[in-house]
C-alpha positions as CSV (number, residue, x, y, z in Angstrom):
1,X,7.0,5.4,16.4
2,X,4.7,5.0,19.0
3,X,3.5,1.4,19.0
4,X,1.7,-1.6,16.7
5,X,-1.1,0.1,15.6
6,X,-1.9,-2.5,11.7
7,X,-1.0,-6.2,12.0
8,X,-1.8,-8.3,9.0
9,X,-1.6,-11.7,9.4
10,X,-1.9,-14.5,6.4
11,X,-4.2,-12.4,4.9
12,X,-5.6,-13.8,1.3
13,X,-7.6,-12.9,-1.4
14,X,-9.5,-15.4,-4.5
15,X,-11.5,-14.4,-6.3
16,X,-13.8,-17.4,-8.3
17,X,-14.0,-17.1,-11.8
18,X,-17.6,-18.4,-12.0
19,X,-19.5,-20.6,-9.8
20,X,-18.9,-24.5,-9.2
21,X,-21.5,-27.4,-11.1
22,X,-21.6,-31.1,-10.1
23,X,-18.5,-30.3,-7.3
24,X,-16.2,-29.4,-10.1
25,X,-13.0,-27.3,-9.2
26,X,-13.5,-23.8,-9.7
27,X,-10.8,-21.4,-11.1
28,X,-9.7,-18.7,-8.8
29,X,-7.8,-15.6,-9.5
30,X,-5.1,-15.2,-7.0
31,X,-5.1,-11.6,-6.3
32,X,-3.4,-11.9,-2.6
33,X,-1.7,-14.4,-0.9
34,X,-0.4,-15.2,2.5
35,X,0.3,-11.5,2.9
36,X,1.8,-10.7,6.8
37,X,3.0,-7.4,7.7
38,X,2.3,-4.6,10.6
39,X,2.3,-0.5,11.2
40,X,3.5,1.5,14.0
41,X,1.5,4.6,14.9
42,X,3.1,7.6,12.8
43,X,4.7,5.1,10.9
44,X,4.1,4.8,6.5
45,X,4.3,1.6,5.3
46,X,4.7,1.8,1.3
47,X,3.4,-1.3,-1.1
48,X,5.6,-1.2,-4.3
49,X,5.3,-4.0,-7.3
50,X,4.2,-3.8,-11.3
51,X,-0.1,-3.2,-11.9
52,X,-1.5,-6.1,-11.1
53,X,0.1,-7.2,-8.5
54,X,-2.1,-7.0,-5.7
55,X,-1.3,-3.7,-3.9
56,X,-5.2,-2.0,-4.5
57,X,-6.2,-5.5,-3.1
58,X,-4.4,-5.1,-0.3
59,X,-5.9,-1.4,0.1
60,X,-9.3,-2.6,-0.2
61,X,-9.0,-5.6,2.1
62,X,-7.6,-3.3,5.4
63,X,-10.8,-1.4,4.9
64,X,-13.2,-4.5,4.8
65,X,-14.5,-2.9,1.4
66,X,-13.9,-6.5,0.2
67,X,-14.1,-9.8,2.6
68,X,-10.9,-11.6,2.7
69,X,-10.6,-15.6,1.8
70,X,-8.2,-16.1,4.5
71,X,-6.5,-14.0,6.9
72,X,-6.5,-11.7,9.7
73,X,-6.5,-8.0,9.6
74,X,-6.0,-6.3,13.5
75,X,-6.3,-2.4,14.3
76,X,-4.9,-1.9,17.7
77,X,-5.6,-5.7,18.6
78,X,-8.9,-5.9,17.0
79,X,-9.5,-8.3,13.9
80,X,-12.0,-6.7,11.8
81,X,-12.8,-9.5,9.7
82,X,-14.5,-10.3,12.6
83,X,-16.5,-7.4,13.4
84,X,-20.4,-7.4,12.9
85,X,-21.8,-4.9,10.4
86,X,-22.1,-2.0,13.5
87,X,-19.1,-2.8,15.2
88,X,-16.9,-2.3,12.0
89,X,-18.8,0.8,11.3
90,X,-17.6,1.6,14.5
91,X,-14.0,0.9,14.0
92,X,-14.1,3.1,10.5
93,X,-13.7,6.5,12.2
94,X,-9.7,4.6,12.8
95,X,-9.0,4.1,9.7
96,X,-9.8,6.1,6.0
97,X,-8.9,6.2,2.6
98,X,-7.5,8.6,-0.2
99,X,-8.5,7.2,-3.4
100,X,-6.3,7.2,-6.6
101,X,-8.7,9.4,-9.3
102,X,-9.6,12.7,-7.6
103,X,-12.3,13.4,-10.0
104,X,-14.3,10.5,-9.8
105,X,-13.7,9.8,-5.8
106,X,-15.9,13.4,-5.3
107,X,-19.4,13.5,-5.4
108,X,-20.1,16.3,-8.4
109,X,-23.4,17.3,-6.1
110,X,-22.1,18.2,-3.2
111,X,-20.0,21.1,-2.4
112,X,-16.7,21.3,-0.6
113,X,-17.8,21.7,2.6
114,X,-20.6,18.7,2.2
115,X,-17.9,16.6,0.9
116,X,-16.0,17.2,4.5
117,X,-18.5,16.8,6.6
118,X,-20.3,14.4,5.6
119,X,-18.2,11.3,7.1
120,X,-18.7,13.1,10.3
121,X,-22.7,13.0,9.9
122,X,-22.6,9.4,9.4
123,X,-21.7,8.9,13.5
124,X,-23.4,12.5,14.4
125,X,-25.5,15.4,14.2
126,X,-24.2,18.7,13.6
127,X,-25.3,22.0,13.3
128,X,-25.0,24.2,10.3
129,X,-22.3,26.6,12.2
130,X,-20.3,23.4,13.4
131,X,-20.2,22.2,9.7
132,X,-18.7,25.2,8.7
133,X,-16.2,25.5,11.2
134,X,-15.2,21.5,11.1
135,X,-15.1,22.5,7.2
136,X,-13.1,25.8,7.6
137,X,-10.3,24.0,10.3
138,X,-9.8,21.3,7.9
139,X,-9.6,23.0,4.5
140,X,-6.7,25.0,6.4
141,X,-4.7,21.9,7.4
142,X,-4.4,21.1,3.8
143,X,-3.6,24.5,2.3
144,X,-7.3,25.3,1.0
145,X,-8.9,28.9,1.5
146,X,-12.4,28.0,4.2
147,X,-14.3,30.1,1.2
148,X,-13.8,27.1,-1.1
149,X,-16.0,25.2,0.8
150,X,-18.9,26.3,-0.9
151,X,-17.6,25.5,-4.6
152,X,-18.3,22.0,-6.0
153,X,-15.7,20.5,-7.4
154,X,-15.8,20.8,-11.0
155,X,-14.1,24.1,-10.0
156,X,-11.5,23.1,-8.6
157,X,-7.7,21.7,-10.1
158,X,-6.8,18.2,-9.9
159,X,-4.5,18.8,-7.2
160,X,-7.2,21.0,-5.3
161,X,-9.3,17.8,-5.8
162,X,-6.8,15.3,-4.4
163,X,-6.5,18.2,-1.2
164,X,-10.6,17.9,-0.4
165,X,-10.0,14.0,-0.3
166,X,-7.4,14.2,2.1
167,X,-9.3,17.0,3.7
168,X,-12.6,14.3,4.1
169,X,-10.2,11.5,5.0
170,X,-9.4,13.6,8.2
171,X,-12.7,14.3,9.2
172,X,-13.1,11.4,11.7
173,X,-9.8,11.9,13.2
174,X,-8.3,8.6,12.3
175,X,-5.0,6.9,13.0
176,X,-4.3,5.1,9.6
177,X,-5.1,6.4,6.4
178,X,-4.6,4.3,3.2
179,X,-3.7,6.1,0.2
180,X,-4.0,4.2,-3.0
181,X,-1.8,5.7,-5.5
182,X,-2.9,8.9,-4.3
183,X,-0.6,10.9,-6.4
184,X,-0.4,9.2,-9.4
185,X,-3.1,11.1,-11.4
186,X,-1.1,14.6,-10.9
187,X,1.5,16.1,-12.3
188,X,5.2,16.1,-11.2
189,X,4.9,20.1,-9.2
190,X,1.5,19.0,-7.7
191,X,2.6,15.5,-6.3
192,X,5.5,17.2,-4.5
193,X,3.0,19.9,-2.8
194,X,0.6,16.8,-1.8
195,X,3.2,15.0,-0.6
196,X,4.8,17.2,1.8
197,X,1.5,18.4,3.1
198,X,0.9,14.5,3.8
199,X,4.0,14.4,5.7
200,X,3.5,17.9,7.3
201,X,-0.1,16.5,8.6
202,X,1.7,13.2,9.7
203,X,4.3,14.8,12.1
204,X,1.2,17.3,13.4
205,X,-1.4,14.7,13.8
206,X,0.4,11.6,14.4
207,X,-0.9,9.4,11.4
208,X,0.4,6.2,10.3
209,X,0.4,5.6,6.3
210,X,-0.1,2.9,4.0
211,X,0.9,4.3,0.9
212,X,0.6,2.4,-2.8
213,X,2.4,3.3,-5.4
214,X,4.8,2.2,-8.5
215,X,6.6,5.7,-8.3
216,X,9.8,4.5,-6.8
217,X,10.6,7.7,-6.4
218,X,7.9,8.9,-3.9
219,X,8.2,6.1,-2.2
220,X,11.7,6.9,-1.3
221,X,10.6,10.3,-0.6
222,X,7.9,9.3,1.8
223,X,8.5,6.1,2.9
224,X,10.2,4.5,6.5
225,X,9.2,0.9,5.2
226,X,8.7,-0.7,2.1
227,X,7.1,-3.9,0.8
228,X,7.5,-5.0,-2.5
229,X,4.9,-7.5,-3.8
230,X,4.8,-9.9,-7.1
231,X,1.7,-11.7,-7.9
232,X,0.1,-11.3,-4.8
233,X,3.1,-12.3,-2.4
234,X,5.5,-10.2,-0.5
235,X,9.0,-10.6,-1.6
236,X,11.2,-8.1,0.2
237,X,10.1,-5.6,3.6
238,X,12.9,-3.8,4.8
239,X,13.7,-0.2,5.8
240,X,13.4,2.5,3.1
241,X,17.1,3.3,2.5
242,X,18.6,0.1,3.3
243,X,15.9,-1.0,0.3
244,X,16.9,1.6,-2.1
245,X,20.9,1.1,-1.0
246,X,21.0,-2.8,-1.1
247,X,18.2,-4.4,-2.4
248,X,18.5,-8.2,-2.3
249,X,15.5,-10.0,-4.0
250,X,16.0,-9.6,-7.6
251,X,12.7,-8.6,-8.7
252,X,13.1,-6.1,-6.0
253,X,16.7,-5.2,-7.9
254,X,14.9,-5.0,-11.4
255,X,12.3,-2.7,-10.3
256,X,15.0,-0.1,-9.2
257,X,16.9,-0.3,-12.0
258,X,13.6,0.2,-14.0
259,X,13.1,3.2,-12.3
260,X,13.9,6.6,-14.2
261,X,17.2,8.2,-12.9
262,X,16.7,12.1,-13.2
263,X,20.5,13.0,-12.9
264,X,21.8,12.2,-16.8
265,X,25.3,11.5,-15.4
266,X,24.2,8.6,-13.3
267,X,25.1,4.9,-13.9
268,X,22.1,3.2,-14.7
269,X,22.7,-0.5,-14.0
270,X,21.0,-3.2,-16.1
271,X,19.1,-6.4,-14.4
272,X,18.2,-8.9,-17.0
273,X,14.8,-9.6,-16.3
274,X,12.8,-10.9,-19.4
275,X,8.9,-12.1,-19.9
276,X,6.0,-11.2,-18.7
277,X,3.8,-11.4,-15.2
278,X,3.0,-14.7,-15.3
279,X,-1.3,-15.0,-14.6
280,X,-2.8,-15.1,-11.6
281,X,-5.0,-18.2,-12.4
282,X,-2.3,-20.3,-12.7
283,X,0.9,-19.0,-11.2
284,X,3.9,-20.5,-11.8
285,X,4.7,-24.0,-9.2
286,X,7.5,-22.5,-6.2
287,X,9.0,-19.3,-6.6
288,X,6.4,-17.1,-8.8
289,X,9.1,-14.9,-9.7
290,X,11.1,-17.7,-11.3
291,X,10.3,-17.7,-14.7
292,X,11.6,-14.0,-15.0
293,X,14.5,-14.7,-12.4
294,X,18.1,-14.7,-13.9
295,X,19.6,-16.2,-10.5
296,X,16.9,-19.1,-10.6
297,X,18.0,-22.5,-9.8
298,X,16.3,-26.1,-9.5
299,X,14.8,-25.4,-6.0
300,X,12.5,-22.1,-6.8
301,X,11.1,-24.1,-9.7
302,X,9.5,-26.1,-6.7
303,X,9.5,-24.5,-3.4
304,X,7.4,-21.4,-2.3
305,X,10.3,-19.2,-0.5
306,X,9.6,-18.2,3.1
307,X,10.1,-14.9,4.5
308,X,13.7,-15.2,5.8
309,X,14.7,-12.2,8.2
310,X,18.1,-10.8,7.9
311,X,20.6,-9.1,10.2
312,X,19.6,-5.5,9.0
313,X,16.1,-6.2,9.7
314,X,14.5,-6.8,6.2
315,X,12.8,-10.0,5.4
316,X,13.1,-11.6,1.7
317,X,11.8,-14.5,-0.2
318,X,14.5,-15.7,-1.9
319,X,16.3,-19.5,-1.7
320,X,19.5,-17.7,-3.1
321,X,19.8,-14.2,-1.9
322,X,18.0,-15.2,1.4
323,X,17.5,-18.9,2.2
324,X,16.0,-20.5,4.8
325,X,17.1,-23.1,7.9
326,X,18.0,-26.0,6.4
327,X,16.4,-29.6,7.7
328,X,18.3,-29.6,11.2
329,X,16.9,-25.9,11.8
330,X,20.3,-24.5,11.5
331,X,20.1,-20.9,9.7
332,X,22.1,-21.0,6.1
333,X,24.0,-17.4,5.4
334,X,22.7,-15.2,3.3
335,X,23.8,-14.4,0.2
336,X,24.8,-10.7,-0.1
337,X,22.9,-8.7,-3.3
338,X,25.4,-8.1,-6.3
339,X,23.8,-4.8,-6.8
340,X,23.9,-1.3,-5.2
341,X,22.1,1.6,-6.4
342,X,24.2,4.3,-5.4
């Protein structure tokens, strides 16, 4: 790692159902909140947690593609929540995306090579021969043939597809790429080739991830961190394979043991977690995760846990796994997770 390069700080997202008459209190959906975390250069960050639970939010709110409610969102320093409309166009050639649906993230006009370029063209001119050879070097880097650049894509494969997004995310040279459940829409031989060419291009080039997905098991294949959100909060960060080896919140627990094990002579271990995600519009008072929580006592039915950190650097929201100082700011043990994945 080579340095902060993402630091999110508080950042929040409501969105009003409707508009307010005679001062009356509008309902608000509350797709993220108070959501702090940061990313080292060369560094991916994964976002975990069941649909709906804020991780395309997130996504959308580190590239300004939606204003935050509350918040700060800093590349290299820079808050660009902040930024006027041509200083954040600026700051775009940092950071780029990979959407989630390769067939309807391409424009069916344009070919290939238009497709690459044209990111590029947005800051600068080029001529034809430079738009072939900036379309040529980067159909290379991710495994393409430089004669594809004049197909469009209806003719190519979904995972083709999914290659020419990655292909236009690199365009601008940036330092962070988001990818929004990038491989999700591919099948199981496909998702291991895009994978490893995202981690081939990291190591060459240096790029920091943030990478959102459900499939536990590409996240533990790509990940260094992970942070697992539920309704819109974060509820456990910690290191890939001390998550995966110890987890401690229990949502964080179910999630695993939700996961499907591909080795038939493995354990599986059961967590009782019953119900459903509770709604957005009115989230349950304290701990959100309560209602579902089997280790939930009187306190998380009234208390919003805080972020504790713990001694093998991982932070969790938990008052009984992971609770905080108590009133004379003394730090209260930890309580060790009753579950290893193994």
């Amino acid at each position: 790692m080579n340095g902060q390069l993402l630091k999110v700080e508080n950042l929040t997202k409501h969105y009003p159902l409707g508009t307010g008459f005679l001062n009356k209190t509008v309902p608000v959906v509350r797709a993220v909140e108070d959501v702090s975390f940061s990313v080292e250069a060369g560094e991916t960050l994964c976002i975990v947690g069941e649909s709906g639970c804020g991780k395309s939010t997130v996504a959308r709110l580190l590239m300004r593609l939606v204003e935050p409610t509350g918040g700060r969102v800093l590349i290299d320093g820079t808050d660009i929540a902040g930024l006027k409309t041509h200083e954040l166009r600026a700051s775009r050639r940092r950071m780029q995306m990979v959407f989630q649906d390769p067939y309807s993230s391409l424009n069916p006009r344009l070919t290939a090579g238009q497709i690459i370029t044209e990111p590029v063209e947005n800051f600068e001119r080029l001529s034809r021969k430079q738009r072939q050879a900036l379309a040529a070097d980067l159909l290379r880097k991710v495994g393409m043939r430089p004669g594809m650049m004049h197909r469009f894509p209806s003719e190519f494969s979904g995972g083709q597809r999914q290659r020419l997004g990655i292909a236009r995310a690199l365009a601008l040279q940036p330092s962070l790429i988001i990818a929004d459940e990038a491989v999700s829409a591919l099948d199981v031989s496909v998702q291991a080739q895009i994978l490893n060419l995202l981690l081939d291009l990291q190591q060459e080039m240096g790029l920091a991830f943030v990478f959102i997905s459900h499939d536990l098991g590409v996240v533990e294949h790509i990940g260094h961190r992970v942070a697992v959100m539920y309704l819109g909060r974060i509820v456990e960060l910690a290191p890939c394979e001390a998550l995966f080896a110890n987890p401690v919140h229990p949502y964080t627990e179910a999630l695993i043991a939700a996961a499907p094990v591909p080795d038939p002579t493995r354990v599986r271990l059961e967590v009782p977690v019953e119900g459903e995600v509770p709604s957005p519009v009115n989230p349950p008072s304290g701990c959100a995760f309560h209602p579902r929580c089997p280790l939930a006592v009187d306190r998380c039915r009234i208390e919003v846990p805080p972020l504790v950190p713990m001694a093998d650097g991982r932070v969790v929201a938990c008052h009984v796994r992971a609770p905080a100082a108590d009133t004379s700011g003394r730090p209260v043990a930890a309580a060790s997770s009753s579950l290893t994945v193994g």
